[in-house]
C-alpha positions in Angstrom: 32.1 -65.8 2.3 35.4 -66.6 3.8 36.6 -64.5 7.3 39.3 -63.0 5.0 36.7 -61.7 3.0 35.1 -60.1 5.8 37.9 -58.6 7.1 38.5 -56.9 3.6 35.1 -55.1 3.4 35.2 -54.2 7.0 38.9 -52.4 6.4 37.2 -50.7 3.1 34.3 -49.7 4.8 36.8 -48.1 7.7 39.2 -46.7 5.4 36.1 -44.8 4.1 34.8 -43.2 7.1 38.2 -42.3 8.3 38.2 -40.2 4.8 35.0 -39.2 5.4 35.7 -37.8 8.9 38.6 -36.1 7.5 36.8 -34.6 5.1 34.2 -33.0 7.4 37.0 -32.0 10.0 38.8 -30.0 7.3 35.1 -28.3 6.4 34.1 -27.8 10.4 37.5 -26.1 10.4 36.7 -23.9 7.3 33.4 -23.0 8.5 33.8 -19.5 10.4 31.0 -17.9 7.9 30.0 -14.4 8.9 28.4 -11.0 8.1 30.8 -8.1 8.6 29.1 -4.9 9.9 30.8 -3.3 7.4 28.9 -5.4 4.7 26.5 -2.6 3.1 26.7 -3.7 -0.9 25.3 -7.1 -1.6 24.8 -8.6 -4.6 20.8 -9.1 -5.2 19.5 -12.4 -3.9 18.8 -14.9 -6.5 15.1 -15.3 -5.4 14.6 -11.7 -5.6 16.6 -11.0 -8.8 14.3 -13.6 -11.2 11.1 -11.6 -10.8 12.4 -8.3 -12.8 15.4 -8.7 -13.4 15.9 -5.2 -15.2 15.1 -3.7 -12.0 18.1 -4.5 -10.5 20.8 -4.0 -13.6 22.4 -0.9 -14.7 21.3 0.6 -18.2 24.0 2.0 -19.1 26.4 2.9 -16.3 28.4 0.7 -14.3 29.2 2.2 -10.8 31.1 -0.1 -8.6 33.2 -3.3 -9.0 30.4 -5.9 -9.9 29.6 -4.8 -13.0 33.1 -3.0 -13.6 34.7 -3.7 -17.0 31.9 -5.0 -18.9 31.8 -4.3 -22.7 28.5 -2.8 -23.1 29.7 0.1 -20.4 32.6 0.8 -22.6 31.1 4.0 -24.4 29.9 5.4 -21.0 33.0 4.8 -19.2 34.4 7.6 -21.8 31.6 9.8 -20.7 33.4 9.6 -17.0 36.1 10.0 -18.2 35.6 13.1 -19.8 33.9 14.2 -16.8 36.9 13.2 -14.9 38.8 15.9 -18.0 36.3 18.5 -17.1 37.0 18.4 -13.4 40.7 18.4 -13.7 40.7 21.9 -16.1 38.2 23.7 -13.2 40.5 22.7 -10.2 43.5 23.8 -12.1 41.9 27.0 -13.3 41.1 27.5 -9.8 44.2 26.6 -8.4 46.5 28.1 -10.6 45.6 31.3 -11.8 48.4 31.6 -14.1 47.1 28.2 -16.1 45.5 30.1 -19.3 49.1 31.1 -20.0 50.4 27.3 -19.9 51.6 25.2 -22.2 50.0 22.2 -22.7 52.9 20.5 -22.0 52.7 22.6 -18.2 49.0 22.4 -17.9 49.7 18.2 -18.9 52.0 18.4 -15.4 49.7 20.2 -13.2 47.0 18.2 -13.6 49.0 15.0 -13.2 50.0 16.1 -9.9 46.2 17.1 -9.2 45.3 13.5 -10.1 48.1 11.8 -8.2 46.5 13.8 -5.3 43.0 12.4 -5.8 44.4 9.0 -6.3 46.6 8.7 -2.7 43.5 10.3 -1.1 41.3 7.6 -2.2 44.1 4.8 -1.3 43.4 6.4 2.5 40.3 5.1 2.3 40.8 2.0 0.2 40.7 -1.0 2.9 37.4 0.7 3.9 36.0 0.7 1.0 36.8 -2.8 0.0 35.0 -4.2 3.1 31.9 -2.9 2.1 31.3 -5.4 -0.8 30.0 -8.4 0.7 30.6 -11.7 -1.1 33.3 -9.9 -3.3 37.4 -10.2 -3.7 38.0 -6.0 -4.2 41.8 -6.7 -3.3 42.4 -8.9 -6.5 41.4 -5.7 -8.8 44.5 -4.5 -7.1 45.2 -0.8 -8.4 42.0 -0.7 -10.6 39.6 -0.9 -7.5 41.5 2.8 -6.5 41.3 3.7 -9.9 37.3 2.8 -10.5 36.9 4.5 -7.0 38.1 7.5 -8.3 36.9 7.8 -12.0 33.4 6.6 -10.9 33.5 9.0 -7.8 34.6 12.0 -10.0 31.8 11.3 -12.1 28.9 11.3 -9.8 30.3 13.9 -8.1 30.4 16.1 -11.0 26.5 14.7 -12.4 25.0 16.0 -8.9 26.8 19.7 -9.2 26.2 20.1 -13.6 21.9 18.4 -12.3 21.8 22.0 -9.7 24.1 24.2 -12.0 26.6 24.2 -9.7 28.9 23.7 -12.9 27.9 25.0 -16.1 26.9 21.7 -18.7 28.3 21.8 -21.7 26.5 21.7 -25.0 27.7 18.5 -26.4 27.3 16.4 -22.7 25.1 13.4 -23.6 23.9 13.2 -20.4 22.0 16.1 -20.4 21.4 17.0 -24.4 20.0 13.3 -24.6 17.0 12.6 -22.6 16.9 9.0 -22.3 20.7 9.3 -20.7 19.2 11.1 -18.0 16.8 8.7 -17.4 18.9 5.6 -17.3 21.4 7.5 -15.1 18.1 7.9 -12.4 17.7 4.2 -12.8 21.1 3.0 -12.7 22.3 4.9 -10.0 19.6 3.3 -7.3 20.8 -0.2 -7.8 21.8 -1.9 -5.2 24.5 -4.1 -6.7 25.6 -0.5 -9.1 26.6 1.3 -5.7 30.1 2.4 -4.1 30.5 3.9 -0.7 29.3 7.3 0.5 33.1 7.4 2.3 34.4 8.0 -1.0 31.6 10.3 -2.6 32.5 12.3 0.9 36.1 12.0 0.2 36.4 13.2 -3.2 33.5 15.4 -2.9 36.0 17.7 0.1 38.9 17.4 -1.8 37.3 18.7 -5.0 35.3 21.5 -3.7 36.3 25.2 -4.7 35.7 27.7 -2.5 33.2 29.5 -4.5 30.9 26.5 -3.9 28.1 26.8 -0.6 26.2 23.5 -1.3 27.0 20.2 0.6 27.2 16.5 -1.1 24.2 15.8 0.9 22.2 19.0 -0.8 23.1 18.3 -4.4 22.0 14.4 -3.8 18.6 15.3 -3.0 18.2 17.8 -5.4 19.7 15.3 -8.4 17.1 13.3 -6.8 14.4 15.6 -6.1 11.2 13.6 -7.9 12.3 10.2 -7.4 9.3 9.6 -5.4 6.8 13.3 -5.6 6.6 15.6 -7.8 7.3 18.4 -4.9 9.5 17.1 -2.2 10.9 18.8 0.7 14.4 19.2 1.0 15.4 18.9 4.1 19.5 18.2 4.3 19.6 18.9 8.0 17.7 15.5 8.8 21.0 13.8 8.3 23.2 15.3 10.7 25.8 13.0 12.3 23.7 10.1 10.2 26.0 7.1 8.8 25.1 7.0 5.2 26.5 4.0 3.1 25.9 4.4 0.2 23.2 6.5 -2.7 20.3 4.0 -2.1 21.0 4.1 1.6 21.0 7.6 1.5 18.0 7.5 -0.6 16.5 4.8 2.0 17.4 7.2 5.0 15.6 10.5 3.4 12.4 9.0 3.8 12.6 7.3 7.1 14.1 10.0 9.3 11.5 12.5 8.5 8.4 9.9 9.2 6.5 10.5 11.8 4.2 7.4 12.2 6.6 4.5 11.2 8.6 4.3 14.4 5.4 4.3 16.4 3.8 1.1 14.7 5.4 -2.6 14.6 4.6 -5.7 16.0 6.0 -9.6 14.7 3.5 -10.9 12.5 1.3 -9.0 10.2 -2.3 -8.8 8.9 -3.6 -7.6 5.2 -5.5 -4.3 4.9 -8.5 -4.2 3.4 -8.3 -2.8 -0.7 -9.4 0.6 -1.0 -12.6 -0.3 -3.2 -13.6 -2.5 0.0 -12.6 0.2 2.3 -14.4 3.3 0.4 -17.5 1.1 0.7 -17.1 0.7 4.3 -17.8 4.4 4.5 -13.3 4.9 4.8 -12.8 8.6 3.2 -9.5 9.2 1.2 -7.6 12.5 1.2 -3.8 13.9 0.2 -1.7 15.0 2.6 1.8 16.7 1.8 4.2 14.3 2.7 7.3 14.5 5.2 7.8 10.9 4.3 5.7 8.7 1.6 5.6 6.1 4.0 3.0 7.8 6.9 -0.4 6.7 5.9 -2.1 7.3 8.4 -6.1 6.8 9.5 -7.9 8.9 11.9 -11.2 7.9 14.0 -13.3 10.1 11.6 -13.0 8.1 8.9 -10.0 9.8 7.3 -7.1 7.5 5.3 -4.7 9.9 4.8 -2.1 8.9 2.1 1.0 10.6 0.8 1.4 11.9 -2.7 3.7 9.2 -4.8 4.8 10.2 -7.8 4.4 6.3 -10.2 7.4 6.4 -13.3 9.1 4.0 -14.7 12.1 4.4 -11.7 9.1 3.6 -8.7 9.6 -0.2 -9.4 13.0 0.0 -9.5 13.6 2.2 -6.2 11.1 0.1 -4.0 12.4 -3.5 -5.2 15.9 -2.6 -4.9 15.4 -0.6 -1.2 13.4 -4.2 -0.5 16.7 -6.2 -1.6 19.0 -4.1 0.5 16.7 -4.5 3.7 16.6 -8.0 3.2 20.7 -8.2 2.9 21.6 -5.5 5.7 22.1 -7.2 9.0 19.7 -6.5 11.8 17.6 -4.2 9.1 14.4 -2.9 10.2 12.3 -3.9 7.4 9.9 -0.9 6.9 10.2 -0.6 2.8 8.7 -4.1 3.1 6.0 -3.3 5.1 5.1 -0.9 3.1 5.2 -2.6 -0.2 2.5 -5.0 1.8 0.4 -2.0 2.2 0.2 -1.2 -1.0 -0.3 -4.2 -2.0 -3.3 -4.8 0.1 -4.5 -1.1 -0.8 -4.1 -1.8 -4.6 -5.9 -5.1 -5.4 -7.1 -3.7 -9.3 -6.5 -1.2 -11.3 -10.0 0.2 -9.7 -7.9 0.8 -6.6 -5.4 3.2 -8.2 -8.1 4.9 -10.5 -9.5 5.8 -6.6 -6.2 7.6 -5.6 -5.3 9.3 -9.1 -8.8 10.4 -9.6 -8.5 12.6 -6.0 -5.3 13.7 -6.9 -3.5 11.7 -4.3 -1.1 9.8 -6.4 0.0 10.9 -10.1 0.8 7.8 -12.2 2.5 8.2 -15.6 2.3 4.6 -16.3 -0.8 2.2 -17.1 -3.1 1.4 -14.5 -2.1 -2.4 -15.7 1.4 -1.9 -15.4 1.4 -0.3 -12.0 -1.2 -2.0 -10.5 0.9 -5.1 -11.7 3.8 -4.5 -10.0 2.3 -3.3 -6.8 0.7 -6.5 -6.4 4.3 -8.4 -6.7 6.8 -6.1 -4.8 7.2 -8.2 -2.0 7.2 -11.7 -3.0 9.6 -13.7 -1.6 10.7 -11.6 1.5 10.5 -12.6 5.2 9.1 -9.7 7.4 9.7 -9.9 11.2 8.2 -7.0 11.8 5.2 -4.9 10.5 5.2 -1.5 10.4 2.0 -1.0 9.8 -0.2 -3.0 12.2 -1.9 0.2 13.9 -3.0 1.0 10.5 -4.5 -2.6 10.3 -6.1 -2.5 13.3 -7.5 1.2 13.4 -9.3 0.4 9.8 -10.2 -3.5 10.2 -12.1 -1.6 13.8 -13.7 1.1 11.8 -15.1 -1.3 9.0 -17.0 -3.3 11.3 -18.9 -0.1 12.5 -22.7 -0.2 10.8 -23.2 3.3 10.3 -20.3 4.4 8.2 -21.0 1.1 5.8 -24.8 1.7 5.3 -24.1 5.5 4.7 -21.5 5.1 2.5 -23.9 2.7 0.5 -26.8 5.2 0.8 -24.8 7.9 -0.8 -23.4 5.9 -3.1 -26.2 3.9 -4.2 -29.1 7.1 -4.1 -26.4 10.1 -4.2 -24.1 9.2 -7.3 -25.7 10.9 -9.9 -27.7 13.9 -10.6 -30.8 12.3 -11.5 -30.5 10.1 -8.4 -30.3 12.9 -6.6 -33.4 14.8 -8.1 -35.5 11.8 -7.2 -33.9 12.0 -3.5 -35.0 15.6 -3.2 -38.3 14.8 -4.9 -39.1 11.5 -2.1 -38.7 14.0 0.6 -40.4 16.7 -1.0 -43.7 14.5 -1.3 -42.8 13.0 2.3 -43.2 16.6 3.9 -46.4 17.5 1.8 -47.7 14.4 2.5 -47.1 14.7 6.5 -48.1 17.8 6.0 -51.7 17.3 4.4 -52.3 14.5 7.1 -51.5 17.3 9.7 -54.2 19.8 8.0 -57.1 16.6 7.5 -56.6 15.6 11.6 -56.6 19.3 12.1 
């Protein structure tokens, strides 16, 4: 090849890295990627999403921006905006005491200037709620994002106070005439991608509160969701005092770690598995309910006690726990305590043997099929990272007792000799000839 050649490839070959280098400068320069502490609504993680991925989209209602505006919402957004009708009429009743005498034409003018209220209030806010939705453009929905801010907010809003009869229902409200619509509403409302801020619930919950009212947002939330996880919670609104709450699932997230007692007590990096509770009744480990401050303090004491919480299993308990899992793996610097304790129940719950354990004692109540549940315990946590687990006291309290011999070999004594009724019988019927025949040596030596 000549030198001219040469020369040639070696100025192609130059040209190219120069573009190359270019090309990388302009990305370096682009790359200032980072998580906002305002970030609280994620879309779900891809990896997380594909294992049920009806757990983690709405049914019916679309709350939010990322699923705003799709077609099969376009019968419930009516519903909201009826709501939004409903709300107008009672704060103008209120307001105006005169407004039974109005025309429609007056009462049409009144609650226009009610409306244009509500809409400049929740423009206040607007910038703050925008920078809660990580990965998402809210600015190019320009006045629709104040707009679905407000309709959806409304809506919830007045779903919490018709759920505790703060407001009367009417007869014809598909919400609560249909069952199902309930339902789905208790599903869709948890999601973490069908979520918009608290800030605005707050907002528009103040500024559309009549004075006749006496129950806080924070009151009508937990009693709208009451038996999400038991069927007799304690309501305890004062737990959140000066608490940030971002959003329904944080706030659903928050009501069942500030009342724990155990979980702040118990992490370390790392964690172990737990034995099943099969494996752990047959090391001698007793089982017993305990009315729960929090679902998440099970808790083992030296006498051979594991005392679990009542948990209600429906068709929502998937939903709550994968979607609360999600959220914990998005948040920044999230402790991640719903992940430790889907590990636990994992562990505890190997077969559907292990659940008929807990719902024969009337610990937990399970309205689905052993199959089902014990199916989706076993999966809740695939995929995550844990950096810390919550639980390891727990581990290493019962992994100590179940290397103990006496609690093993009584618990298989009883349960091998002491089961059933002719078992016992024959029990009482050893001793019985053990004692005569002691007894009739005693009287030959005699």
């Amino acid at each position: 090849m000549s030198p001219f050649g040469r020369s040639n490839k070696c100025d192609e070959i130059k040209v190219e890295v120069e573009s190359l280098i270019s090309t990388l400068q302009r990305g370096l320069g682009n790359a200032r990627l980072s998580m906002p502490p305002s970030y609280c609504i994620f879309k779900t993680p891809s990896i997380l999403f594909r294992h049920r991925e009806n757990a983690f989209l709405p049914n019916c209602f679309s709350i939010g921006p990322m699923h705003h505006g799709k077609p099969n919402f376009v019968v419930t957004d009516k519903i909201k905006m009826k709501y939004l009708k409903g709300l107008l009429s009672r704060v103008l009743a209120a307001t105006h005491p005169e407004a039974e005498k109005m025309s429609e034409e007056a009462k049409g003018i009144e609650e226009q200037k009610i409306l244009s209220d509500w809409i400049n209030v929740v423009r206040s806010i607007e910038k703050q709620a925008m920078v809660c939705y990580a990965g998402l453009d809210c600015a190019e929905m320009g006045d629709e994002f104040v707009n679905m801010l407000l309709l959806d907010g409304c809506f919830i809003i007045e779903l919490f106070r018709k759920d505790a009869e703060v407001v009367n229902k009417e007869l014809d409200d598909p919400i609560f005439s249909m069952s199902c619509m309930f339902q789905f509403l208790h599903h869709d409302l948890i999601l973490l991608e069908n979520q918009i801020p608290w800030l605005v619930l707050q907002t528009l919950f103040d500024k559309t509160k009549l004075p006749s009212e006496t129950k806080s947002l924070i009151e009508l939330a937990l009693h709208f969701f009451a038996t999400m996880f038991t069927s007799n919670p304690p309501l305890k609104p004062d737990i959140f005092k000066d608490k940030d709450i971002k959003h329904i699932l944080d706030f659903l997230r928050l009501s069942l770690i500030l009342p724990s007692r155990e979980i702040h007590l118990d992490k370390k990096s790392g964690w172990q598995p737990i034995r099943s509770l099969t494996k752990l009744k047959e090391a001698g480990v007793k089982f017993i309910k305990v009315a729960p401050e929090s679902i998440l303090d099970i808790k083992f004491r030296n006498t051979g006690v594991l005392e679990i919480p009542s948990l209600l299993i429906q068709e929502t308990t998937e939903t709550i726990l994968r979607n609360l899992i999600a959220y914990e793996q998005c948040l920044p610097n999230c402790p991640p305590i719903f992940i430790s304790y889907a590990k636990v129940l994992d562990n505890l719950i190997d077969t559907t043997s292990d659940l008929d354990i807990l719902c024969k004692r009337d610990i937990w109540d399970n309205w689905l099929s052993p199959e089902d549940a014990t199916q989706f315990f076993n999966k809740l946590y695939n995929d995550t990272y844990v950096k810390e687990f919550y639980y390891s006291n727990l581990y290493d309290d019962l992994n100590n007792y179940c290397k103990r011999w006496w609690p093993r070999w009584r618990a298989y004594y009883v349960q091998n000799y002491f089961s059933k009724p002719w078992a016992i019988a024959a029990q009482i019927y050893a001793v019985i000839m053990f004692v005569f025949t002691l007894w009739q040596t005693y009287i030959k030596k005699g």
